[in-house]
C-alpha positions as CSV (number, residue, x, y, z in Angstrom):
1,X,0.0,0.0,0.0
2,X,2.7,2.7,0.4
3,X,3.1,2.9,-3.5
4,X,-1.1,4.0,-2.9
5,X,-0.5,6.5,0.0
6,X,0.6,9.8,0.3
7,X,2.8,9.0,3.1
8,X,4.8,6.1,1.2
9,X,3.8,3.8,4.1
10,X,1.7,0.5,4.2
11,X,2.0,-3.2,3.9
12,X,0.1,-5.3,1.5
13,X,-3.6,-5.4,0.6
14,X,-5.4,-9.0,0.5
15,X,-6.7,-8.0,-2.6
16,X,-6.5,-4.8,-5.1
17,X,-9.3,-3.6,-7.2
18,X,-9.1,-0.3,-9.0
19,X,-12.5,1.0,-10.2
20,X,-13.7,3.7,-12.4
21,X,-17.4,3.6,-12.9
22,X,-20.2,3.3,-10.8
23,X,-21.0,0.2,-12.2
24,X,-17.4,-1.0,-11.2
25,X,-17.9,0.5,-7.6
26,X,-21.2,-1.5,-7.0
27,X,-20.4,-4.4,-8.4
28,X,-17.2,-4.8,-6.7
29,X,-18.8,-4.3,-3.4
30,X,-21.4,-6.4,-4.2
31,X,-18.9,-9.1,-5.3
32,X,-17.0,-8.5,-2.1
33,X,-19.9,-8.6,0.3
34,X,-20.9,-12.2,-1.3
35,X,-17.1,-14.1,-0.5
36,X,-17.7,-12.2,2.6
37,X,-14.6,-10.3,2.4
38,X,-13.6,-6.9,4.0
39,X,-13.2,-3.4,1.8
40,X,-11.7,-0.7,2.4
41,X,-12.6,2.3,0.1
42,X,-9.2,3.8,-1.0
43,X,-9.4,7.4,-2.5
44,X,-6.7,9.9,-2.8
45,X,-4.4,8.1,-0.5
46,X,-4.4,10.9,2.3
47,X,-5.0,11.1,5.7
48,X,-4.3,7.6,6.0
49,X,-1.8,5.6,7.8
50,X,-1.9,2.4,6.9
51,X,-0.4,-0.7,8.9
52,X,3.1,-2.0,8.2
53,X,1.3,-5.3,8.0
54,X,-1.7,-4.2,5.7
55,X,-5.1,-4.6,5.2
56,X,-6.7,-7.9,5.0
57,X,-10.0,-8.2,2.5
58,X,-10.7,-6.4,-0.6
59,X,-8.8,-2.6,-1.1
60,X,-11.2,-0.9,-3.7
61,X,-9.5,2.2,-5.3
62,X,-12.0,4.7,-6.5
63,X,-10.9,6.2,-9.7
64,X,-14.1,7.1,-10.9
65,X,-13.3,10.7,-11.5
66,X,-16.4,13.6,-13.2
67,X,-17.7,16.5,-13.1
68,X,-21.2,18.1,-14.6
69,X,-22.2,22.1,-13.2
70,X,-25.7,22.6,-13.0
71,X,-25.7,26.6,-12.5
72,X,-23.9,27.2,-9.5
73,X,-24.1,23.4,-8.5
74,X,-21.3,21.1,-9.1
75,X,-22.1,17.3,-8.8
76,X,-19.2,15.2,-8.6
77,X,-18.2,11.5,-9.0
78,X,-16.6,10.4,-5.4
79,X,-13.2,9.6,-7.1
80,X,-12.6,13.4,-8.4
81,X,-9.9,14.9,-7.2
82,X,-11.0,18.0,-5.0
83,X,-8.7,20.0,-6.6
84,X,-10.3,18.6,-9.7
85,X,-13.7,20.0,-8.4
86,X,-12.8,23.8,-7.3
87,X,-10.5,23.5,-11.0
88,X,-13.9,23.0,-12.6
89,X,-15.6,25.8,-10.6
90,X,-13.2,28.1,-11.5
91,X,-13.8,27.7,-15.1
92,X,-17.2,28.4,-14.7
93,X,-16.8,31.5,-12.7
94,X,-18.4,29.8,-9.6
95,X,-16.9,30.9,-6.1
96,X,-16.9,29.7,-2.6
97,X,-15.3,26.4,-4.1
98,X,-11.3,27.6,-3.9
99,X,-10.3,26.0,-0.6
100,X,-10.5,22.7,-2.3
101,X,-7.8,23.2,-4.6
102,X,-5.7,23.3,-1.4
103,X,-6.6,19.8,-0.1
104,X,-5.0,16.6,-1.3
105,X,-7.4,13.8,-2.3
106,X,-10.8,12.9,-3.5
107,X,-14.3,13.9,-3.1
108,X,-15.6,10.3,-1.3
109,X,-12.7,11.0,1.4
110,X,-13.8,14.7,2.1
111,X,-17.7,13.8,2.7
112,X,-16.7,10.8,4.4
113,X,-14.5,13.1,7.2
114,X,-15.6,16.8,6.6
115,X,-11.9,17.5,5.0
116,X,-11.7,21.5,4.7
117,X,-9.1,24.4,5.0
118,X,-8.8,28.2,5.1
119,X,-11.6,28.0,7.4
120,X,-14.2,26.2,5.3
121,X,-15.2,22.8,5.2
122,X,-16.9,19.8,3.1
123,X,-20.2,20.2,5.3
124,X,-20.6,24.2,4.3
125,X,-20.8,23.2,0.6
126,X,-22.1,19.9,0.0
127,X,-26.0,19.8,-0.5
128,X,-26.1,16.1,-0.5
129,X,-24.7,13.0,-1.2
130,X,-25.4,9.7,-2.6
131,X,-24.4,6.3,-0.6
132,X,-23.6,3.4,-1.2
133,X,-23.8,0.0,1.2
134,X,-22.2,-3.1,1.8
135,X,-25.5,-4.6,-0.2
136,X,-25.5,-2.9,-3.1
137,X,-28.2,-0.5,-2.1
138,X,-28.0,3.4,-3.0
139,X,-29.5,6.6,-1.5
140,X,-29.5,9.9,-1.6
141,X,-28.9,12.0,2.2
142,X,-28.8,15.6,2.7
143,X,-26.2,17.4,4.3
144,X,-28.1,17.9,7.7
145,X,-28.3,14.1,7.8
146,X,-24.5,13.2,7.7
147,X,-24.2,14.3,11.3
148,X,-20.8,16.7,10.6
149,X,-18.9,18.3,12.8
150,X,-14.9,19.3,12.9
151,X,-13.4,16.8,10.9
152,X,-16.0,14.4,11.4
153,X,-19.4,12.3,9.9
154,X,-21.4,10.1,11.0
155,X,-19.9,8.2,7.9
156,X,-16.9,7.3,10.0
157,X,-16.0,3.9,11.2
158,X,-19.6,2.3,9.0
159,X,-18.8,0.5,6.0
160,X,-21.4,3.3,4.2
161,X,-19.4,4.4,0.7
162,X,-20.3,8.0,-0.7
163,X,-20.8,7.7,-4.5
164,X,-20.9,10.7,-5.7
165,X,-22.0,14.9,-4.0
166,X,-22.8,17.9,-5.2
167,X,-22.0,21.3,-3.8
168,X,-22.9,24.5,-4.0
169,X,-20.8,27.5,-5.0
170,X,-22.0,30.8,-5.8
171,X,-22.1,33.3,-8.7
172,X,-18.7,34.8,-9.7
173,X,-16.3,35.4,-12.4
174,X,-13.5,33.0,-13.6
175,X,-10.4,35.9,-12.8
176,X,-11.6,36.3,-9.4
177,X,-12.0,32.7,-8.4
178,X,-8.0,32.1,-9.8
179,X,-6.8,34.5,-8.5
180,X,-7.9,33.2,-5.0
181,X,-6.9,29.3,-5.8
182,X,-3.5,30.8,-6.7
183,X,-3.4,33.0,-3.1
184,X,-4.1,30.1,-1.5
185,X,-1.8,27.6,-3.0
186,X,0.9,30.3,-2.6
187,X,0.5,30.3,1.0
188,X,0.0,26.4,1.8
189,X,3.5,26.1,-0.1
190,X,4.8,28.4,2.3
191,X,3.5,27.0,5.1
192,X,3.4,23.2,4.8
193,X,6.0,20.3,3.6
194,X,4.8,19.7,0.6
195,X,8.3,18.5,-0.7
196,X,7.7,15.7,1.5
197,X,5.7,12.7,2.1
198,X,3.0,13.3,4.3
199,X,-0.6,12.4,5.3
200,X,-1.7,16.5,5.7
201,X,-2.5,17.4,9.2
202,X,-1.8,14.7,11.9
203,X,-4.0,15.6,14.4
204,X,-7.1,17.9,14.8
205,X,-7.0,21.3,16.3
206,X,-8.1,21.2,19.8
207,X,-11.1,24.0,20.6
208,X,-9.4,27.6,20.6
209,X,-5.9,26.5,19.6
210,X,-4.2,25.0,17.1
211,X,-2.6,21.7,17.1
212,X,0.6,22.7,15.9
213,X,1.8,25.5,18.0
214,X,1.6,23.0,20.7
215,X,3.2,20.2,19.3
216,X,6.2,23.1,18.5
217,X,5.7,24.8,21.8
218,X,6.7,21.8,23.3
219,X,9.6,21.5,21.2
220,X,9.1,18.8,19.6
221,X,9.4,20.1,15.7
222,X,12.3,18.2,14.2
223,X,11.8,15.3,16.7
224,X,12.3,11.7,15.3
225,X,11.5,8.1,15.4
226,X,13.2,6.1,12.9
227,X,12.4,7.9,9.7
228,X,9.4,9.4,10.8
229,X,10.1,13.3,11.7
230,X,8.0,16.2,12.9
231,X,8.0,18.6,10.1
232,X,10.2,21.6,10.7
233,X,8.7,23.6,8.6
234,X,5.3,22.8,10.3
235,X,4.3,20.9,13.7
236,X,1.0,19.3,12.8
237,X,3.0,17.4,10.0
238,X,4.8,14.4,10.2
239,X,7.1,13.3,7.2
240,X,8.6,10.6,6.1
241,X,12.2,11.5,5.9
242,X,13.3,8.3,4.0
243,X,11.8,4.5,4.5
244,X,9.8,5.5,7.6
245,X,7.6,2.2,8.9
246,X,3.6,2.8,10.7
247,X,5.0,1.8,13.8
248,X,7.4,4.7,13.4
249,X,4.9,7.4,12.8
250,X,2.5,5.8,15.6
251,X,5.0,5.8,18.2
252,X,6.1,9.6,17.1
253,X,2.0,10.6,17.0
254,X,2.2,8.8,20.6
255,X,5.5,10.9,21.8
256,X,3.6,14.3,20.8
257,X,0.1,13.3,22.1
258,X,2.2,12.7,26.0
259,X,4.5,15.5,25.4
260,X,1.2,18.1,24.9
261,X,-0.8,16.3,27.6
262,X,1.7,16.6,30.1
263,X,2.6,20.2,29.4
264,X,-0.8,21.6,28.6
265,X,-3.5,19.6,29.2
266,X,-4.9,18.8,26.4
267,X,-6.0,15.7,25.0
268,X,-4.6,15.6,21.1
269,X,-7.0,13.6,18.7
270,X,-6.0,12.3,15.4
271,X,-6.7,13.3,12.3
272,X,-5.1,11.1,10.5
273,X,-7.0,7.7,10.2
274,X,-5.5,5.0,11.0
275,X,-6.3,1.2,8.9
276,X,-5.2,-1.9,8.4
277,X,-4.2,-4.6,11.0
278,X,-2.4,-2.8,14.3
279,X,-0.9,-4.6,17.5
280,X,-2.6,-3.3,20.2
Protein backbone atom coordinates (compact mmCIF):
# COMPACT_ATOMS: atom_id res chain seq x y z
CA UNK A 1 0.00 0.00 0.00
CA UNK A 2 2.68 2.69 0.38
CA UNK A 3 3.14 2.87 -3.54
CA UNK A 4 -1.11 4.00 -2.92
CA UNK A 5 -0.50 6.51 0.00
CA UNK A 6 0.60 9.81 0.27
CA UNK A 7 2.81 9.00 3.05
CA UNK A 8 4.79 6.08 1.21
CA UNK A 9 3.75 3.77 4.11
CA UNK A 10 1.72 0.51 4.18
CA UNK A 11 2.01 -3.18 3.87
CA UNK A 12 0.07 -5.26 1.51
CA UNK A 13 -3.56 -5.42 0.64
CA UNK A 14 -5.44 -9.00 0.48
CA UNK A 15 -6.75 -8.04 -2.60
CA UNK A 16 -6.53 -4.77 -5.06
CA UNK A 17 -9.27 -3.62 -7.24
CA UNK A 18 -9.13 -0.33 -9.04
CA UNK A 19 -12.53 1.05 -10.17
CA UNK A 20 -13.67 3.66 -12.44
CA UNK A 21 -17.39 3.61 -12.93
CA UNK A 22 -20.23 3.27 -10.81
CA UNK A 23 -20.98 0.20 -12.23
CA UNK A 24 -17.37 -0.96 -11.21
CA UNK A 25 -17.95 0.47 -7.63
CA UNK A 26 -21.19 -1.46 -7.05
CA UNK A 27 -20.39 -4.37 -8.42
CA UNK A 28 -17.18 -4.79 -6.73
CA UNK A 29 -18.84 -4.33 -3.45
CA UNK A 30 -21.42 -6.40 -4.25
CA UNK A 31 -18.91 -9.06 -5.27
CA UNK A 32 -16.95 -8.52 -2.10
CA UNK A 33 -19.85 -8.56 0.29
CA UNK A 34 -20.94 -12.24 -1.26
CA UNK A 35 -17.11 -14.08 -0.48
CA UNK A 36 -17.72 -12.24 2.62
CA UNK A 37 -14.61 -10.35 2.37
CA UNK A 38 -13.55 -6.95 3.96
CA UNK A 39 -13.19 -3.44 1.77
CA UNK A 40 -11.66 -0.73 2.42
CA UNK A 41 -12.56 2.31 0.12
CA UNK A 42 -9.16 3.81 -1.03
CA UNK A 43 -9.42 7.38 -2.54
CA UNK A 44 -6.74 9.90 -2.79
CA UNK A 45 -4.44 8.06 -0.50
CA UNK A 46 -4.42 10.95 2.28
CA UNK A 47 -4.99 11.06 5.72
CA UNK A 48 -4.30 7.62 6.01
CA UNK A 49 -1.76 5.57 7.77
CA UNK A 50 -1.87 2.36 6.86
CA UNK A 51 -0.37 -0.71 8.87
CA UNK A 52 3.11 -1.96 8.18
CA UNK A 53 1.26 -5.32 7.99
CA UNK A 54 -1.66 -4.17 5.67
CA UNK A 55 -5.10 -4.62 5.18
CA UNK A 56 -6.66 -7.93 5.02
CA UNK A 57 -9.96 -8.18 2.46
CA UNK A 58 -10.73 -6.40 -0.60
CA UNK A 59 -8.80 -2.59 -1.06
CA UNK A 60 -11.15 -0.89 -3.72
CA UNK A 61 -9.47 2.22 -5.35
CA UNK A 62 -12.03 4.66 -6.52
CA UNK A 63 -10.91 6.16 -9.67
CA UNK A 64 -14.13 7.14 -10.87
CA UNK A 65 -13.26 10.75 -11.48
CA UNK A 66 -16.40 13.56 -13.20
CA UNK A 67 -17.72 16.45 -13.15
CA UNK A 68 -21.19 18.15 -14.60
CA UNK A 69 -22.24 22.06 -13.21
CA UNK A 70 -25.66 22.65 -13.03
CA UNK A 71 -25.73 26.58 -12.51
CA UNK A 72 -23.87 27.18 -9.53
CA UNK A 73 -24.08 23.44 -8.45
CA UNK A 74 -21.34 21.08 -9.08
CA UNK A 75 -22.12 17.27 -8.78
CA UNK A 76 -19.15 15.17 -8.63
CA UNK A 77 -18.19 11.51 -9.02
CA UNK A 78 -16.63 10.37 -5.38
CA UNK A 79 -13.17 9.59 -7.07
CA UNK A 80 -12.65 13.39 -8.43
CA UNK A 81 -9.86 14.86 -7.18
CA UNK A 82 -11.02 18.05 -5.02
CA UNK A 83 -8.73 19.99 -6.57
CA UNK A 84 -10.27 18.64 -9.67
CA UNK A 85 -13.73 19.98 -8.45
CA UNK A 86 -12.80 23.78 -7.28
CA UNK A 87 -10.53 23.47 -10.96
CA UNK A 88 -13.90 22.99 -12.64
CA UNK A 89 -15.64 25.75 -10.58
CA UNK A 90 -13.24 28.07 -11.53
CA UNK A 91 -13.79 27.66 -15.11
CA UNK A 92 -17.21 28.43 -14.67
CA UNK A 93 -16.85 31.55 -12.66
CA UNK A 94 -18.41 29.85 -9.60
CA UNK A 95 -16.87 30.93 -6.14
CA UNK A 96 -16.87 29.67 -2.60
CA UNK A 97 -15.28 26.45 -4.12
CA UNK A 98 -11.29 27.55 -3.91
CA UNK A 99 -10.29 25.96 -0.56
CA UNK A 100 -10.55 22.68 -2.32
CA UNK A 101 -7.81 23.21 -4.65
CA UNK A 102 -5.67 23.30 -1.45
CA UNK A 103 -6.58 19.82 -0.09
CA UNK A 104 -4.96 16.56 -1.30
CA UNK A 105 -7.44 13.79 -2.26
CA UNK A 106 -10.79 12.87 -3.49
CA UNK A 107 -14.33 13.90 -3.06
CA UNK A 108 -15.59 10.29 -1.31
CA UNK A 109 -12.69 10.98 1.36
CA UNK A 110 -13.80 14.71 2.10
CA UNK A 111 -17.67 13.81 2.66
CA UNK A 112 -16.65 10.81 4.43
CA UNK A 113 -14.52 13.06 7.21
CA UNK A 114 -15.60 16.82 6.63
CA UNK A 115 -11.93 17.51 4.99
CA UNK A 116 -11.68 21.48 4.69
CA UNK A 117 -9.08 24.40 4.99
CA UNK A 118 -8.75 28.23 5.13
CA UNK A 119 -11.65 28.03 7.44
CA UNK A 120 -14.17 26.15 5.28
CA UNK A 121 -15.24 22.79 5.17
CA UNK A 122 -16.89 19.82 3.08
CA UNK A 123 -20.23 20.22 5.26
CA UNK A 124 -20.63 24.19 4.30
CA UNK A 125 -20.78 23.21 0.62
CA UNK A 126 -22.13 19.86 -0.03
CA UNK A 127 -26.04 19.78 -0.53
CA UNK A 128 -26.13 16.15 -0.54
CA UNK A 129 -24.65 13.01 -1.17
CA UNK A 130 -25.42 9.67 -2.61
CA UNK A 131 -24.45 6.33 -0.65
CA UNK A 132 -23.55 3.38 -1.15
CA UNK A 133 -23.84 -0.03 1.21
CA UNK A 134 -22.17 -3.10 1.75
CA UNK A 135 -25.45 -4.63 -0.19
CA UNK A 136 -25.47 -2.94 -3.06
CA UNK A 137 -28.17 -0.48 -2.15
CA UNK A 138 -28.04 3.37 -3.02
CA UNK A 139 -29.53 6.57 -1.47
CA UNK A 140 -29.52 9.92 -1.58
CA UNK A 141 -28.93 11.98 2.17
CA UNK A 142 -28.76 15.55 2.68
CA UNK A 143 -26.24 17.42 4.27
CA UNK A 144 -28.14 17.86 7.70
CA UNK A 145 -28.27 14.09 7.85
CA UNK A 146 -24.53 13.17 7.67
CA UNK A 147 -24.16 14.27 11.26
CA UNK A 148 -20.84 16.75 10.56
CA UNK A 149 -18.95 18.26 12.80
CA UNK A 150 -14.89 19.32 12.93
CA UNK A 151 -13.41 16.85 10.88
CA UNK A 152 -15.97 14.40 11.41
CA UNK A 153 -19.42 12.31 9.86
CA UNK A 154 -21.43 10.13 11.01
CA UNK A 155 -19.94 8.23 7.91
CA UNK A 156 -16.88 7.30 9.99
CA UNK A 157 -16.04 3.93 11.23
CA UNK A 158 -19.57 2.33 9.01
CA UNK A 159 -18.83 0.53 6.01
CA UNK A 160 -21.44 3.27 4.24
CA UNK A 161 -19.44 4.45 0.68
CA UNK A 162 -20.34 7.98 -0.70
CA UNK A 163 -20.81 7.72 -4.50
CA UNK A 164 -20.92 10.68 -5.71
CA UNK A 165 -22.05 14.95 -4.00
CA UNK A 166 -22.80 17.92 -5.19
CA UNK A 167 -22.01 21.33 -3.76
CA UNK A 168 -22.91 24.51 -3.99
CA UNK A 169 -20.85 27.53 -4.98
CA UNK A 170 -22.02 30.81 -5.83
CA UNK A 171 -22.10 33.26 -8.68
CA UNK A 172 -18.66 34.79 -9.73
CA UNK A 173 -16.27 35.35 -12.35
CA UNK A 174 -13.49 33.03 -13.63
CA UNK A 175 -10.44 35.89 -12.77
CA UNK A 176 -11.62 36.35 -9.41
CA UNK A 177 -11.98 32.70 -8.36
CA UNK A 178 -7.97 32.14 -9.84
CA UNK A 179 -6.80 34.49 -8.52
CA UNK A 180 -7.87 33.24 -5.03
CA UNK A 181 -6.90 29.33 -5.75
CA UNK A 182 -3.49 30.82 -6.70
CA UNK A 183 -3.36 32.97 -3.12
CA UNK A 184 -4.06 30.07 -1.46
CA UNK A 185 -1.80 27.57 -3.00
CA UNK A 186 0.86 30.30 -2.61
CA UNK A 187 0.51 30.35 1.00
CA UNK A 188 0.02 26.40 1.82
CA UNK A 189 3.48 26.12 -0.11
CA UNK A 190 4.81 28.41 2.27
CA UNK A 191 3.51 27.04 5.14
CA UNK A 192 3.38 23.22 4.85
CA UNK A 193 6.02 20.25 3.59
CA UNK A 194 4.81 19.75 0.63
CA UNK A 195 8.30 18.54 -0.72
CA UNK A 196 7.75 15.71 1.51
CA UNK A 197 5.70 12.72 2.11
CA UNK A 198 2.99 13.34 4.29
CA UNK A 199 -0.64 12.44 5.28
CA UNK A 200 -1.74 16.47 5.72
CA UNK A 201 -2.54 17.39 9.18
CA UNK A 202 -1.83 14.71 11.89
CA UNK A 203 -4.01 15.64 14.45
CA UNK A 204 -7.11 17.89 14.75
CA UNK A 205 -6.97 21.30 16.32
CA UNK A 206 -8.07 21.18 19.83
CA UNK A 207 -11.12 23.99 20.62
CA UNK A 208 -9.36 27.63 20.59
CA UNK A 209 -5.87 26.50 19.61
CA UNK A 210 -4.17 25.01 17.13
CA UNK A 211 -2.56 21.65 17.15
CA UNK A 212 0.62 22.69 15.87
CA UNK A 213 1.79 25.50 18.04
CA UNK A 214 1.56 23.04 20.71
CA UNK A 215 3.23 20.23 19.27
CA UNK A 216 6.16 23.12 18.52
CA UNK A 217 5.70 24.80 21.85
CA UNK A 218 6.73 21.81 23.27
CA UNK A 219 9.61 21.53 21.19
CA UNK A 220 9.07 18.77 19.60
CA UNK A 221 9.42 20.09 15.68
CA UNK A 222 12.32 18.18 14.24
CA UNK A 223 11.84 15.26 16.74
CA UNK A 224 12.32 11.73 15.27
CA UNK A 225 11.53 8.08 15.42
CA UNK A 226 13.17 6.10 12.91
CA UNK A 227 12.37 7.89 9.68
CA UNK A 228 9.39 9.43 10.76
CA UNK A 229 10.08 13.27 11.69
CA UNK A 230 8.01 16.19 12.93
CA UNK A 231 8.01 18.56 10.13
CA UNK A 232 10.24 21.59 10.74
CA UNK A 233 8.67 23.61 8.57
CA UNK A 234 5.32 22.80 10.33
CA UNK A 235 4.28 20.91 13.69
CA UNK A 236 0.99 19.35 12.83
CA UNK A 237 3.04 17.38 10.00
CA UNK A 238 4.81 14.41 10.17
CA UNK A 239 7.08 13.32 7.24
CA UNK A 240 8.59 10.58 6.13
CA UNK A 241 12.20 11.45 5.89
CA UNK A 242 13.27 8.31 3.97
CA UNK A 243 11.79 4.52 4.55
CA UNK A 244 9.81 5.46 7.61
CA UNK A 245 7.63 2.17 8.89
CA UNK A 246 3.57 2.81 10.72
CA UNK A 247 4.99 1.76 13.81
CA UNK A 248 7.35 4.72 13.38
CA UNK A 249 4.95 7.44 12.78
CA UNK A 250 2.54 5.75 15.58
CA UNK A 251 5.01 5.79 18.19
CA UNK A 252 6.12 9.62 17.14
CA UNK A 253 1.98 10.64 16.98
CA UNK A 254 2.21 8.81 20.60
CA UNK A 255 5.52 10.92 21.84
CA UNK A 256 3.58 14.27 20.84
CA UNK A 257 0.12 13.27 22.11
CA UNK A 258 2.22 12.74 26.05
CA UNK A 259 4.49 15.46 25.38
CA UNK A 260 1.25 18.10 24.92
CA UNK A 261 -0.78 16.33 27.64
CA UNK A 262 1.69 16.58 30.08
CA UNK A 263 2.64 20.17 29.40
CA UNK A 264 -0.82 21.63 28.56
CA UNK A 265 -3.52 19.59 29.19
CA UNK A 266 -4.91 18.85 26.40
CA UNK A 267 -5.96 15.75 24.95
CA UNK A 268 -4.62 15.60 21.10
CA UNK A 269 -7.04 13.57 18.68
CA UNK A 270 -5.96 12.27 15.37
CA UNK A 271 -6.73 13.30 12.27
CA UNK A 272 -5.13 11.08 10.49
CA UNK A 273 -6.99 7.67 10.21
CA UNK A 274 -5.46 4.95 11.03
CA UNK A 275 -6.34 1.24 8.92
CA UNK A 276 -5.20 -1.91 8.36
CA UNK A 277 -4.20 -4.57 11.03
CA UNK A 278 -2.39 -2.84 14.33
CA UNK A 279 -0.92 -4.56 17.49
CA UNK A 280 -2.56 -3.30 20.23
Amino acid sequence: MRTHTSLRIGGPADYFVRVRSLDDLVGAVRVAREAELPTFILGGGTNLLVADAGIRGVVLENGWSDVSVHGTVLDAASGTPLAHVAAIAARNGILGLEWMATVPGTVGGAVHGNAGAFGSDTASALIDARLLDLNGDLWNARVDELGYSYRTSALQKTPVICVRARFQGEPGDRPTAVKRIKELANERIAKQPLAQPNTGSIFRNPPGDHAGRLVEAAALKGTRIGDAMVSEKHANFIVNTGAATAADVRALMRRCQAEVRERFGVELVPEVELVGEWDP
